[in-house]
C-alpha positions, 0 to 999 in steps of 0.5 A, a space after each residue: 085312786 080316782 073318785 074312790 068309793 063312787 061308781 066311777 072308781 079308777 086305779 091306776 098303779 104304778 111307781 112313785 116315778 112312773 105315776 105322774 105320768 100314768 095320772 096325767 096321761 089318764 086325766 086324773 081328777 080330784 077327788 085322788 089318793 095316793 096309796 103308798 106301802 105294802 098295802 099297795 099290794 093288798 089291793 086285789 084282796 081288799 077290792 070290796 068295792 066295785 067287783 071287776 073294779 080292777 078290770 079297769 086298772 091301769 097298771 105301767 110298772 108293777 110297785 116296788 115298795 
């Protein structure tokens, strides 16, 4: 998650192995979270902040956690 809470808010979501690359193909800049867990997938319900903030998402490889 990029600039998290701020009006430019980007999530990108991927797998621990496919996430570096998504982040670095997607110019990820700080300030970035990493998210890891089940509440990975939680994400569309717990999406308060920015409503169509995950319009933007980029998504590679749905999570396994």
């Amino acid at each position: 998650m990029e600039k998290a809470t701020l009006p430019k808010q980007r999530i990108i979501a991927g797998t621990l192995q496919s996430l570096p690359g998504l982040a670095a193909e997607a110019g990820v800049k700080p300030p970035a979270l990493l998210i890891v867990g089940e509440v990975v997938r939680l994400r569309e319900k717990l999406a308060w902040f920015s409503p169509g903030a995950l319009e933007k998402e980029t998504v590679a490889d749905k999570p396994t956690v």
